[in-house]
C-alpha positions as CSV (number, residue, x, y, z in Angstrom):
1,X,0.0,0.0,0.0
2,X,1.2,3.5,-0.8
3,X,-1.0,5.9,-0.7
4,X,-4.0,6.3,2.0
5,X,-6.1,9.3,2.1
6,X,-7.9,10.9,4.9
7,X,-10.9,12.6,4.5
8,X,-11.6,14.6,8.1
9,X,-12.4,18.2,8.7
10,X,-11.0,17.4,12.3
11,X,-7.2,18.0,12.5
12,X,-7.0,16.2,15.6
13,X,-8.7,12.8,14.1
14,X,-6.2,13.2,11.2
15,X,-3.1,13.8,13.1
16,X,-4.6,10.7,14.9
17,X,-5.2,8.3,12.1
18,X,-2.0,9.3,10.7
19,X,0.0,8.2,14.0
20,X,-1.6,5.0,13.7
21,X,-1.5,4.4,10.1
22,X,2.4,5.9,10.2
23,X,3.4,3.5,13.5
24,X,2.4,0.3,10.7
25,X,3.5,1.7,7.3
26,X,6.0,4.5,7.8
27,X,6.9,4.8,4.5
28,X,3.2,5.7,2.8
29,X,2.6,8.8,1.0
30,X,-0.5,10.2,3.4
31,X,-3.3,12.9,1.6
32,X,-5.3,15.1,4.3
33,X,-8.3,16.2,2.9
34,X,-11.0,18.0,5.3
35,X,-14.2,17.6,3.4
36,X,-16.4,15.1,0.7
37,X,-16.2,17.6,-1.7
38,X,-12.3,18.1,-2.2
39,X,-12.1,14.5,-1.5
40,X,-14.4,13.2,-4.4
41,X,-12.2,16.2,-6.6
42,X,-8.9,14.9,-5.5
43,X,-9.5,11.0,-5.3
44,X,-9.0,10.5,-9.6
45,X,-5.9,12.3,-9.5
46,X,-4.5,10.5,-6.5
47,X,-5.7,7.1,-6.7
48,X,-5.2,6.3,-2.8
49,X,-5.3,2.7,-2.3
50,X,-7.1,3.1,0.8
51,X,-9.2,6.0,2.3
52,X,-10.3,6.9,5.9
53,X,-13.8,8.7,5.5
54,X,-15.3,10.9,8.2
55,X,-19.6,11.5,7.6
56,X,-20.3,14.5,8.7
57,X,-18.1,17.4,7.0
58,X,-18.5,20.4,5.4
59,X,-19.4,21.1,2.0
60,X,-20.0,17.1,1.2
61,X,-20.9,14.5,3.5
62,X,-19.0,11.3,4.0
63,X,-22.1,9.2,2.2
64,X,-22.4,11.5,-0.4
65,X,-18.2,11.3,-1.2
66,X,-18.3,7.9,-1.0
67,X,-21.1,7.4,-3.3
68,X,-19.4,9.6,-5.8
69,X,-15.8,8.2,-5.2
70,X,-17.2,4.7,-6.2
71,X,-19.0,6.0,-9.6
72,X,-15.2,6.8,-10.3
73,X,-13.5,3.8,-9.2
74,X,-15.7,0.6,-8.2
75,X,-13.1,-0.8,-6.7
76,X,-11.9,1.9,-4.3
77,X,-11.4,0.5,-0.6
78,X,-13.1,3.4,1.7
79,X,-13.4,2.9,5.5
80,X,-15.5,5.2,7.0
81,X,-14.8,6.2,10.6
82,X,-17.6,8.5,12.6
83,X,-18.7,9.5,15.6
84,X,-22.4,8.4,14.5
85,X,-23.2,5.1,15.9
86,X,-27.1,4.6,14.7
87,X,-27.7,1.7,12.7
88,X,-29.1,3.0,9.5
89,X,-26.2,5.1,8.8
90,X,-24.1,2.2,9.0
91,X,-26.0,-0.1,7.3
92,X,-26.5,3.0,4.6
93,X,-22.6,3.1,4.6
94,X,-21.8,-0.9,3.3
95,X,-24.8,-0.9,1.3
96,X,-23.6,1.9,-1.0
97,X,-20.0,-0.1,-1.0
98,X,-17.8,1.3,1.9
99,X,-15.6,-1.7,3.0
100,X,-16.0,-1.3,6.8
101,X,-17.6,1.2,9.5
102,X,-15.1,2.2,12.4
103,X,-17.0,4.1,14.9
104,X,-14.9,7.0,17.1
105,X,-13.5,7.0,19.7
106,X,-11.3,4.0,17.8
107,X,-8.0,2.2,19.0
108,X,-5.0,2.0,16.8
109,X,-6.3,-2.0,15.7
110,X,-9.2,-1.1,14.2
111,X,-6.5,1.3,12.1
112,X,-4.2,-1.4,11.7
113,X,-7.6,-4.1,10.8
114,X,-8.4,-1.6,8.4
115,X,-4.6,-1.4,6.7
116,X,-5.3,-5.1,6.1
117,X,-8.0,-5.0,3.7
């Protein structure tokens, strides 16, 4: 894996996921994006092979991005990681395609489970 992509409007969960994601990979090239919008724009030109998804952002939710990102790529591997624990947004989130729901606060394995996909 070389590239992972974070998409979080919070600069603590980023500097978070990173720290994980850094501790197993060090050498991966790591894209901080803070909202669905700039994350659907960015994801062609980047090709991440892996990207940590936060719902609820500015400009474009998580659902929405996610959506998008997999009309572009069908294959893309996007984990989405939230504070929203209801059901239906969960089940919403693998039905559209997302490849697994990691709810916050997390622990560095569910980062390192999710390197493994």
């Amino acid at each position: 894996m070389k590239k992972i992509m974070v998409v979080e409007d919070s600069s603590l969960m980023v500097s978070v996921i990173r720290n994980f994601v850094k501790k197993k990979i060090p050498d991966l090239e790591f894209i901080e994006v803070n909202n669905g919008k700039d994350a659907v724009d960015k994801y062609p030109i980047e090709r991440p092979d892996l990207v940590f998804m936060d719902i609820m952002m500015p400009e474009m939710d998580g659902i929405t991005a996610l959506a998008k990102i997999l009309e572009i790529d069908k294959n893309a591997k996007v984990i989405m990681v939230t504070s929203l624990k209801e059901s239906s947004q969960q089940e919403k989130a693998l039905g559209i395609g997302a490849k697994l729901y990691i709810t916050k606060p997390f622990s560095s394995s569910d980062i390192f489970d999710a390197l493994e996909m």
